[in-house]
Structures are given as C-alpha cells and as structure tokens.
N, C-alpha and C positions, 0 to 999 in steps of 0.2 A: 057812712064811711065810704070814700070812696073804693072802687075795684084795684085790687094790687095787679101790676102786671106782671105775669107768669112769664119765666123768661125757659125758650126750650130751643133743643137741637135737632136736627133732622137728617136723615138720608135717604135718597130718591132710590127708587130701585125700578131701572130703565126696563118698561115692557114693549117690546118689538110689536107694532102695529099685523105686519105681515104685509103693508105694502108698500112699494116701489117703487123709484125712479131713474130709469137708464138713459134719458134725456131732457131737456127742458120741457119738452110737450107733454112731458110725462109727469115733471115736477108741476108745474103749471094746473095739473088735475087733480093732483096731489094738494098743493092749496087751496086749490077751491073746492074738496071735499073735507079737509082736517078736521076734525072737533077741535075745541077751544084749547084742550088740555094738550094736545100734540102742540100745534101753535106755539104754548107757551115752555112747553120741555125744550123745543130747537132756538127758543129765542130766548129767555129770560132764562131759564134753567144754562143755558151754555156757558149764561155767564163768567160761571165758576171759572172753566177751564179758559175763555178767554183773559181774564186774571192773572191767571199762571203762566200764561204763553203769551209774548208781547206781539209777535206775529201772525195768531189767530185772530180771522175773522169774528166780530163781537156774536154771527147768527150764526145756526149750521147751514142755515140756506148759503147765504154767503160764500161759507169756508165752501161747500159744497159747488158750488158754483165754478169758483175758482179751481181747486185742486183738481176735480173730478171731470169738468167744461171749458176748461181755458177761458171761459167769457170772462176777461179781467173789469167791461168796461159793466156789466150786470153785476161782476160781483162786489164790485162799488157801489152802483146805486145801494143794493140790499142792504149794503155792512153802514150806509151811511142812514137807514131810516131810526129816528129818534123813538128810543121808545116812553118817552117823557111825555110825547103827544098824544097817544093811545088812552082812553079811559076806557076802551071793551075790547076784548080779544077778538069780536068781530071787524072791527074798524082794521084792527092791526092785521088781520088777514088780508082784508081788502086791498091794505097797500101794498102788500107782499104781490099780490095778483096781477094788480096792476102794474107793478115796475117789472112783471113778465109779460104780461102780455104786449105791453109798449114796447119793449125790448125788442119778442120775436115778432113783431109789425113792423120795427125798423130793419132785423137780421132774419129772413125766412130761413136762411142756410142753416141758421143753429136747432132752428125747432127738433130736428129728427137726428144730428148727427150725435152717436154715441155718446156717452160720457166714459170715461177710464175705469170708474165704477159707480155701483150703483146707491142714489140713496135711499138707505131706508128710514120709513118716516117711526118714529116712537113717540110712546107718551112714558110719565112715567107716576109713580103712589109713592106719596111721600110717608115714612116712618117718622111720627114724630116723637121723643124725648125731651121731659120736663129734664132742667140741669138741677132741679131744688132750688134758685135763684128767685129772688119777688123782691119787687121795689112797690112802695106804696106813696112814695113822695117823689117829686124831680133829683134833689140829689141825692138818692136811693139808687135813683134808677142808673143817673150819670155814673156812679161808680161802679153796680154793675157793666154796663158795659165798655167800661175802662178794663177788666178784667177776661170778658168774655172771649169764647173761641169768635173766629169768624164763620165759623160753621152756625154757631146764633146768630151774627150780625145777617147773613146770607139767608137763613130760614124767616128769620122776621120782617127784614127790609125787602129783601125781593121774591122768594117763594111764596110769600103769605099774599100778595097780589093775584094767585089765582085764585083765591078765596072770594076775592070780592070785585072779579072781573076788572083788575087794572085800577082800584077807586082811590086804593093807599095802599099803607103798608102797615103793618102792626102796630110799630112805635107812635105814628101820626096819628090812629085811633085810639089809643090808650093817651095821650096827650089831650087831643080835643076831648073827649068821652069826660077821662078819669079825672084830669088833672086842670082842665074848663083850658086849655093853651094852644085856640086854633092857631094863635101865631106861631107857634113850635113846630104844629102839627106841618103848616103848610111849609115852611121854610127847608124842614127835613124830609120831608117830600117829594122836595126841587132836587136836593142833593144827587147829582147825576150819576148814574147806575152803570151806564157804559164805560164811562173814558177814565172811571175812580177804579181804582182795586176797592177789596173789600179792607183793608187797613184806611185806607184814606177815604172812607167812608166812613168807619170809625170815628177816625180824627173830625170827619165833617160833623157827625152827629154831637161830638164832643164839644165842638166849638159851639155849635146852635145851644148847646144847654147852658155854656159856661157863665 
C-alpha cells in the first residue's frame, strides 16, 4: 500500500545568530561564513513576508542592501538571483558571494561606508504540526489542498527544501515515491516560488493535478 501523505503546518521561530553587519565588507564575510540553515531563513524563509509586501525585496540580503546601503544597483543583482537554479545551499551561497564581491571590485567606495543599520544574520527551528489531513490517492490529495492554510502550502513546498538541501519539495517526493508520477513531481517543482504568492501557487499546484 502505498505511503499516505501527512499534510502538516509549521512556524519558524527566528534565532539571532549574534552576528553582524554594519557594511558590505562586513556582510560579504558574513556570507562566506553562514551555515546552510541561515542562508536559507534570509532567503527562502523571507519568502513569506515578500508575499505579503509587494515592494519587499524577494532576499533579506537584498531588502538589506537597499534600505540599510543605498546600493540600488547590488540590491538588484541579489533580489534578481533565481532560486530555481540552486540544487545545494552551498551553490546558492556562492552566488550570493560572488555578486559582492564583483560589486565591491567594481565600487571600493562602498566596501567600508556605513550602512543606516546593521544586519543581523539568523537562522531559525521550525515547529512542525500535523493538521490530521492524509491523502493516499491524487485526488485525495488535490482536495486537500484545495482546503488547506497557506501556512501548509509554505511548510511543504518551500520550507521542507532545507531538508533536503534544495533537491524538491514535499509534494514532488510524495508524487514520485508514493504515487510513481515523476511527471507531477517535476512540473510542481518548476512552479516558481518567487514571483507566485503562496495562493497562486496553490492555484498552480491545482492545475498540474487537474
């Protein structure tokens, strides 16, 4: 029989690393020492709030950049890296790194000058809750999340990525695994995490099952 898939909800609860950045040389060191799990709270975790706020940058590196640095033209590269293309949170560090260090090799003036304030870097432990919800068939599942909070859509589709270093997402492995439909798996997968809220993500995920 195959595995039902467990449908559950989550909240992060943001722990303060303890350290800092009052400049770009500073942030700059900052991602090149992060652990994986900070990496993916200021990037994939910010999601949320870039969702809710049509004029936040999609990273906090970004938003951070901008509000804090005036670099309008860095805080574009950063808000413009895809994170579709990442299959390890080391990779995606990488390019974080790089679109600074290129930056302060084009700009020396910006490496040392102030920011307005400072960043701090966090990571955060996700609290996870079953809702009671299981599908064990496709339109099992399809109806569930016809129903569901986006606080599920959000714990499964993009927080469950640090689980497995960038590789899927929840629902794509219960698809391929459970349900043998790697063409489901992949096509929901594609569904873009940035430029979608979490509703039209939804909607996306709906249409791929329909």
């Amino acid at each position: 029989m195959n595995e039902p898939f467990i449908f559950a909800t989550a909240s992060a609860l943001v722990e303060i690393t303890g350290r800092r950045a009052q400049n770009l040389e500073q942030l700059l060191r900052l991602l090149r020492e992060a652990d994986g799990s900070a990496i993916f709270h200021h990037t994939y975790q910010t999601l949320r709030e870039h969702h809710m706020l049509i004029e936040r940058y999609p990273n906090d590196f970004a938003q951070w950049v901008h509000e804090a640095c005036g670099e309008e033209s860095l805080a574009e590269r950063m808000a413009g890296v895809d994170l579709r293309e990442f299959k390890s949170l080391r990779s995606l560090r990488e390019r974080l790194v790089s679109l600074v260090e290129a930056y302060l090799a084009e700009r020396s003036a910006s490496r040392t000058r102030p920011a307005r304030k400072p960043f701090n870097l966090c990571s955060s432990i996700t609290v996870v809750t079953p809702t009671g919800d299981r599908a064990s068939t496709i339109p099992e599942f399809r109806d569930v999340i016809v129903r569901c909070s986006i606080q599920v859509i959000h714990h499964h589709f993009i927080t469950a990525r640090l689980r497995v270093d960038l590789a899927a997402n929840d629902f794509s492995v219960w698809l391929a695994a459970a349900q043998q439909r790697p063409d489901l798996a992949e096509r929901i997968d594609r569904i873009d995490l940035v430029m979608r809220t979490m509703d039209e993500i939804r909607s996306s995920i709906l249409e791929t099952l329909a």
